[in-house]
N, C-alpha and C positions, 0 to 999 in steps of 0.2 A: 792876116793868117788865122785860119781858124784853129791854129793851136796853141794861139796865144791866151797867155791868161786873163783871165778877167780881173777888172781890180776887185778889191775886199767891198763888201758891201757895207753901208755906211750903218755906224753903231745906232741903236737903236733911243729913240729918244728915253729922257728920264722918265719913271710913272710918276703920274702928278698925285702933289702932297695933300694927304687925306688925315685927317682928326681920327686918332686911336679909337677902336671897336668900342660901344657901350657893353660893359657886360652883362650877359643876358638873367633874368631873377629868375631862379629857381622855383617853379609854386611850389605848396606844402603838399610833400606826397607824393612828386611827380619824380621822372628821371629825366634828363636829358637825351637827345637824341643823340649818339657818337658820329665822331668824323667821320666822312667815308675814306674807308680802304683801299691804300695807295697797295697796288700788286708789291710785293717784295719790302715791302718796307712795315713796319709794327707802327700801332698807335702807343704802345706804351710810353712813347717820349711826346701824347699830348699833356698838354696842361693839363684835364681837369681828371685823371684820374683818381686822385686824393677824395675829390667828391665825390664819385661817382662809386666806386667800393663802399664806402659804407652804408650809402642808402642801397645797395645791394644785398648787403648783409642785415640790412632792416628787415627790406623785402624777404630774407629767407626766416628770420626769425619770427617774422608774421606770421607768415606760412604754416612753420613748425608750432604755430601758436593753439592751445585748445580748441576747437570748435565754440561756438557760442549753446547757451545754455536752451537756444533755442527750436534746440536740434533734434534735443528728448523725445523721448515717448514712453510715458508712464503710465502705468495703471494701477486702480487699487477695486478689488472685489465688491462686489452687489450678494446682497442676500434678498430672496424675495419676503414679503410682510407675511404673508401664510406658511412659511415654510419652518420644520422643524426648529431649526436654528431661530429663527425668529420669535417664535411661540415660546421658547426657553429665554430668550431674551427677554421677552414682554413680563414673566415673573405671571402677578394674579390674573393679566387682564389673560395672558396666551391661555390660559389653561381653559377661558371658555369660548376657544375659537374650534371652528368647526373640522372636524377630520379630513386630511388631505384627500379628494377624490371623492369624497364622498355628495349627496345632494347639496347638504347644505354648505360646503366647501363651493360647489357653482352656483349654488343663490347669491350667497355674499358677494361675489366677483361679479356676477352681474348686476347687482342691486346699484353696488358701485357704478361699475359701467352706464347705467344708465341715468344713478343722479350725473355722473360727471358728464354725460354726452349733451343734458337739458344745461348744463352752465356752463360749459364750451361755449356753444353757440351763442348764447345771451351774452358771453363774456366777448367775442368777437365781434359782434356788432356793436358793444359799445366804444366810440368812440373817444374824446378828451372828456376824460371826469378827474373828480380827486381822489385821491390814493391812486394805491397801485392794483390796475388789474390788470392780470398777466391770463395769454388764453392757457386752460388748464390747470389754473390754480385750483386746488382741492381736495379733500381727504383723500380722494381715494391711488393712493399712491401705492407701487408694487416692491420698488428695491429699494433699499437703504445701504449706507456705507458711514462709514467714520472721518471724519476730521478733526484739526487742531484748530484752535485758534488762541489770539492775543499772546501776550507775553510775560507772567508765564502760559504756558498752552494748558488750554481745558478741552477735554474730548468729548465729539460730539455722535451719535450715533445720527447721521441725518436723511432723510427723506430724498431721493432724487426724481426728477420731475422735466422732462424735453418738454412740456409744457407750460411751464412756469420761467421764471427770470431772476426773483430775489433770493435770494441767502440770508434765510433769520434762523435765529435760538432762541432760545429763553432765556430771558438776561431782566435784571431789577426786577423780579417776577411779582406782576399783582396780583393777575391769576393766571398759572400757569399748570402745564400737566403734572401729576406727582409724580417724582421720582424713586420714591423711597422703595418701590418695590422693586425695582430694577435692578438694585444694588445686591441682591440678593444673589441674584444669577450671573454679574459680570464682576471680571476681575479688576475693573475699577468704578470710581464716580463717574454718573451720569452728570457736570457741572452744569450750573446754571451761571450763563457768561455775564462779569461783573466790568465794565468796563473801566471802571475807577481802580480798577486791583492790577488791566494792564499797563504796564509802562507806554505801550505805544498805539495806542487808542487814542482818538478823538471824532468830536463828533462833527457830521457831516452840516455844515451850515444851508439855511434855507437859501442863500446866493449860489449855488451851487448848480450845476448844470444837469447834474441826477438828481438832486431833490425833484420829486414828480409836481405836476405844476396844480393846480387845488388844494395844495396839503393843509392850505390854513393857516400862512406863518405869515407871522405880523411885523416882521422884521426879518432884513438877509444875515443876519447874524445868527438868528436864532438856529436853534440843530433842526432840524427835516424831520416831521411826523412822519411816518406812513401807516396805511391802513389797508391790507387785504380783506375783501368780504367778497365772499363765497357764495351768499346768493339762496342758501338755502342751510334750513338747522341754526342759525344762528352762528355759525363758522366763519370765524374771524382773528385775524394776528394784527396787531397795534402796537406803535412805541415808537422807538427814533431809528435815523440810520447812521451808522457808525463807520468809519472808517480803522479798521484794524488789519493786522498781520494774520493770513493764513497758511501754517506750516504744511511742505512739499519734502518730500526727503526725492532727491535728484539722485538715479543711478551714476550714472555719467560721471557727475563730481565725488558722489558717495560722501555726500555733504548736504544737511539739511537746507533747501530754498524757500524764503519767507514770500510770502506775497502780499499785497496793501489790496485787499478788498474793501469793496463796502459792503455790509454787514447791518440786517436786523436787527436790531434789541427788541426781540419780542416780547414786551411785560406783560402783553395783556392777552389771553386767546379764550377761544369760547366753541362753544359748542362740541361736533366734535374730537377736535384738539385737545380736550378733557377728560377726554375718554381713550387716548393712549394712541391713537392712529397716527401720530406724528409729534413724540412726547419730545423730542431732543432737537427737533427743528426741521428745515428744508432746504435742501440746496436747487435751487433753478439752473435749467444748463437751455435756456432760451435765447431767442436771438439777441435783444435788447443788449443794448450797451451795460446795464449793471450787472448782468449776468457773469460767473466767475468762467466761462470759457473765453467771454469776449473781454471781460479784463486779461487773463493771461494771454490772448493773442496781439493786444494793444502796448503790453508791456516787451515784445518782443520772447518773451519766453520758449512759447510754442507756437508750430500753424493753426491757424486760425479753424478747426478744427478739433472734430472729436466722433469716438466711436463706440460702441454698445454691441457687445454679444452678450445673447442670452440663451441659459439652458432652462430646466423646466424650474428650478426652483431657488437658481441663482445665476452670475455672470461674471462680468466685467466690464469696466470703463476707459476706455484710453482717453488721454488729452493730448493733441497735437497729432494725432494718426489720422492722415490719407488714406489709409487702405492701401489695395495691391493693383497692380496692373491691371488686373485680369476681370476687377469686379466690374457688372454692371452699373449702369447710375441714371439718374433722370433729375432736370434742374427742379429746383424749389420754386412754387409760384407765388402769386401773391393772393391775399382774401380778402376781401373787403378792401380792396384798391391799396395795402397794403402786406412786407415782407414782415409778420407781425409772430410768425410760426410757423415749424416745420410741416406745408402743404405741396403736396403733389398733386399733378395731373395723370390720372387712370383712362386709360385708352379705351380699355374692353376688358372685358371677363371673361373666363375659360375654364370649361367645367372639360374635365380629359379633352379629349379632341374637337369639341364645340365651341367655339366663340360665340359673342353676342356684340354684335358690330355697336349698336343704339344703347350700351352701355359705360359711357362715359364719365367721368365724373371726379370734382376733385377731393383731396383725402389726407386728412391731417396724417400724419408718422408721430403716433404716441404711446411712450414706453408706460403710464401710466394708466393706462386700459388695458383690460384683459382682453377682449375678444372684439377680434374684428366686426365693425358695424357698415352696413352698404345702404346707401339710398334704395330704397322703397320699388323700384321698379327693377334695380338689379337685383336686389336679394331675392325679388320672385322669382327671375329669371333663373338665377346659378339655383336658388335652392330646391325649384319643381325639377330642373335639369338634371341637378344632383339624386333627385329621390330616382327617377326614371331610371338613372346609369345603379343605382346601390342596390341587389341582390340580394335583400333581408326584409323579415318583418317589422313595418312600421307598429310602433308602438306610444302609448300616451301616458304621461309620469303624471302623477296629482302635483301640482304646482311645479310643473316643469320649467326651467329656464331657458332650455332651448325647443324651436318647435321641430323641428324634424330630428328625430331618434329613431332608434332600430335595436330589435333585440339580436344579442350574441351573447356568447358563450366563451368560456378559456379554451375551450377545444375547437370551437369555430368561430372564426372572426372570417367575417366578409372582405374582398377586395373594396378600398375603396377609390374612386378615382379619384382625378387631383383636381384643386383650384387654383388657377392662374389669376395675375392680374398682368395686364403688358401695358406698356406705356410709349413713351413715341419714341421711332427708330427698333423699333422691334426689342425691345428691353421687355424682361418677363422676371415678374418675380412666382414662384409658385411657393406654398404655404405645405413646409414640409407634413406638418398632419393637421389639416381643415375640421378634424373631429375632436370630442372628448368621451374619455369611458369614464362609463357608466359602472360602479361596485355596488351590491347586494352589501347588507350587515354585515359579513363577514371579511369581506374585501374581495371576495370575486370578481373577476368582469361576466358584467348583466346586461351591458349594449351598451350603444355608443351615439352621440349624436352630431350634428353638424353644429358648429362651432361658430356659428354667426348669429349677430343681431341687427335688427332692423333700426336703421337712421332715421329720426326726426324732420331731417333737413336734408336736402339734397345735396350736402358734403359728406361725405366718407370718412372713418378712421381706422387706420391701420396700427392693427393692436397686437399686445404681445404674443397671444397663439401664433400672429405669421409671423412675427419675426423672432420667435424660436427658433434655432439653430441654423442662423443665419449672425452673421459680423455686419453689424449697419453702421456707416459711416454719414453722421451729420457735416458736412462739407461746407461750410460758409466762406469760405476764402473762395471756394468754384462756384457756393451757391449751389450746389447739388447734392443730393442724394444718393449713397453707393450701397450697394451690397454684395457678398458671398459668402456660399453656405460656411457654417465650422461648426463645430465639437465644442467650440468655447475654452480649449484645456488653458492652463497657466501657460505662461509664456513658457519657451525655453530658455534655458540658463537663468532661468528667474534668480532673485535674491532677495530674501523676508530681510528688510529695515527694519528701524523703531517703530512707533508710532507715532511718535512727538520728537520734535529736536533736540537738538544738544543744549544747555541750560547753560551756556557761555551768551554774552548779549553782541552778537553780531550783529552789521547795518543791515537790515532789512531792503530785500530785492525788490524792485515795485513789481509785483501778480509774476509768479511761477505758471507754472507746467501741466503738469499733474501730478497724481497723487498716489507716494508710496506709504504706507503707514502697513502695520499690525492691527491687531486687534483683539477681545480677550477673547478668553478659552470657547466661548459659546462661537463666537463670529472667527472663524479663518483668518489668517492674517493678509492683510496688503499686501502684493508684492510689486517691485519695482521689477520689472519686466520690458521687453523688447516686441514693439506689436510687429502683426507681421508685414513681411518686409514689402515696401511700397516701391515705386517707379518716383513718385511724386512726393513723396511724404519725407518728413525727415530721415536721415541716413543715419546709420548704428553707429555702434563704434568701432568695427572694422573696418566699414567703409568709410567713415572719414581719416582711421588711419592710412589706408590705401591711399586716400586721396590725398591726404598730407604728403606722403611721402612720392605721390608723382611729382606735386608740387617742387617739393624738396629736390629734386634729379633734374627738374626740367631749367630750375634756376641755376643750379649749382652749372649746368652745362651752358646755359644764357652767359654765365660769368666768365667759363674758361672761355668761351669763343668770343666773348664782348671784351678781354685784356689781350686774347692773345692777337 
């Protein structure tokens, strides 16, 4: 009958007996993955919840944890060597330095320019020798800034240099610049850095991986000689290298940050270094590893990175700024089969709307030159170009330092066109003013001229006239070169710091950031400032608050749905 029932079907066998689960190890730092979710029924009656909340509440407390120090972006002000401010600084020597604008204000700056263009080059083709030769090293330096150093901190008034690497002072002085006139004009001591007086000083042993390799030591123990020579005048810095604390005062923390550089003791200098052109020392901000941008980006501080705007007769310096979105860039090449210095490659030239296709050419990026210099067949080209487009009379100065000038006047000044440089991908930088005026005795303008000089060698250097009123971003973490235009103004929301730390002895951070300090009444003070806001570059402190607290919301919601 098919209505009959069927019998029960038979019970199901036992599951065979299995050896209890091993339980599974935790790694450090990780979470487990949760059961999966049975419809209607809650995990909260699994075992491992007890584990799994509080490395939850780890996870948010991380979160809600400061940013790392290496997030900053600092800056502290440049004053140019000829400029007011500077000439009061200098005490006897400024007073017989030549009137802003006037002829021999542009003899000087070129005189410069051109011993520094003939030891450029000789300094880059040389290869492995002893001491330290960095391409750029040399008197003729444009901005200076102040720093701290050792512990206690002594302030330095120092030389800055994209062409150089090392960081010396004058320290156990044999012969060194006099200071006594400086003291006159500044609201403190010019010190001469004593390394036996800081507590946290020592000196760098000749085993050492930056002792440079010739130095002459006769044992790995012994401290690292070095020796910069210049090549020309008898200009030269000599003595040991040192390993000390350079103070950062950190917006961020609003706490001063120490950094372990290594450090000059320059006892000995000569030529002229004597003569007051860089009486308090130098800081290099070059590629090389000793360099104190590439210590503070090795230390985790700041990006590997750093940036320079300049106005006519001062600036500033970020450390750790990418720049913005928006700027152009072009990579850094190599010279002499080395990344030894900040070099470009220049595509073509462009005088208003004329290019010159057969105008190629590569081209140091140096804050320490005045005025841009082109190899020998460009310069002819932009500058016969330029005279044809300019609307004035040419005119001839008795010892003139530029060759093409032009007379004007206060009441009529001629249009003049522009000069480009472009580079590859269609990147153009143009040289907001490619001229200089010209004043009469009285300070009139009496003409103007173009504002270039003829290169020795067929490398280029791109000098402070074009990178007036532009923000240039040295890029070593991309390896590139960035710019766009600005004003240079202080940051906003700035905040004037000290200038020196707090005189409590805290453990010293290895290589900070950059650099907030003051300064005395001659020199403006540092300010710890917010460069501007980048795509790529470290984030402020808003936006890592923002960003803390998405964190903060997205966990807290990970928790209620991961219990319930």
């Amino acid at each position: 009958d098919r209505h009959a029932p069927h019998p029960p079907p038979p019970p199901p066998p036992p599951p065979p007996r299995s050896s209890p689960p091993t339980p599974q190890t935790l790694a450090p730092g990780s979470l487990l993955r949760p059961p999966p979710r049975i419809p209607g029924r809650s995990v909260v009656g699994s075992p491992d919840p007890p584990m799994r909340l509080p490395l939850l509440l780890l996870a948010l407390l991380a979160a809600a944890a400061p940013a790392p120090a290496a997030s900053a972006t600092l800056s502290t002000r440049m004053v140019h060597r000829l400029s007011d401010e500077a000439r009061l600084a200098a005490g006897p020597h400024g007073a017989r330095w030549p009137r802003h604008g006037s002829g021999g204000y542009y003899r000087a700056l070129v005189r410069s320019d051109l011993q520094r263009q003939k030891r450029k080059h000789q300094l880059l083709s040389v290869s492995e020798a002893g001491g330290i030769f960095s391409p750029g090293n040399d008197f003729g330096w444009l901005y200076y800034t102040w720093v701290d150093v050792g512990t206690p901190n002594t302030s330095f008034m120092v030389a800055l240099d994209t062409g150089s690497d090392l960081f010396w002072v004058p320290c156990d002085c044999i012969e060194c610049a006099p200071l006594a006139g400086y003291r006159e004009t500044l609201d403190r001591d010019l010190g001469i850095y004593k390394p036996a007086e800081s507590t946290t000083s020592r000196h760098l042993p000749c085993s050492h991986e930056l002792c440079p390799p010739g130095s002459g030591c006769s044992s790995p123990k012994q401290p690292c000689p070095y020796s910069t020579d210049y090549l020309q005048e008898n200009t030269t810095s000599s003595g040991l290298l040192i390993e000390d604390i350079l103070h950062l005062d950190s917006r961020e923390s609003h706490a001063p940050v120490k950094a372990s550089v290594v450090i000059g003791c320059g006892r000995k200098q000569s030529g002229s270094y004597l003569d007051g052109i860089a009486p308090d020392g130098l800081l290099g901000l070059g590629m090389a590893d000793i360099s104190v941008p590439s210590f503070l980006a090795r230390a985790g501080l700041v990006r590997n990175s750093f940036s320079m705007c300049f106005k006519e007769d001062s600036g500033r310096i970020f450390f750790g700024d990418q720049g913005v979105s928006i700027q152009q860039s072009t990579p850094f090449v190599p010279l002499y089969g080395k990344y030894q210095t900040y070099a470009v490659n220049v595509d073509k030239s462009c005088v208003g709307h004329k290019c010159f296709e057969a105008t190629s050419f590569e081209a140091l990026v140096d804050s320490g030159t005045s005025f841009t210099a082109l190899p020998l067949n460009v310069y002819k080209a932009v500058a016969v170009e330029f005279d044809k487009q300019v609307h004035a009379p040419r005119i001839t100065q008795e010892d003139a330092s530029f060759e093409y000038c032009y007379s004007a006047s206060p009441l009529k000044m001629p249009d003049v066109p522009t000069v480009t440089l472009t580079f590859a991908a269609n990147k153009s930088f143009q040289a907001v003013n490619p001229t200089i005026v010209l004043k009469d005795g009285e300070g009139s303008v009496a003409g103007f001229c173009l504002a270039l000089q003829k290169s020795p060698e067929p490398i280029g250097i791109i000098g402070q006239n074009f990178l007036t009123g532009y923000h240039i971003v040295f890029d070593k973490e991309n390896m590139k070169l960035g710019w766009y235009r600005s004003e240079c103004h202080d940051p906003d929301n700035s905040t004037t710091v000290p200038l020196g730390p707090s005189q409590h002895n805290s453990p010293g951070v290895p290589l900070p950031s950059s650099e907030q300090q003051t300064s005395p009444t001659v020199t403006p003070p540092a300010v710890a400032g917010k460069a501007p806001t980048s795509s790529s570059g470290p984030p402020s402190n808003l936006h890592r608050l923002l960003a803390n607290c998405c964190s903060l919301l997205l966990l807290t919601i990970s928790t209620v749905f991961f219990i319930s």
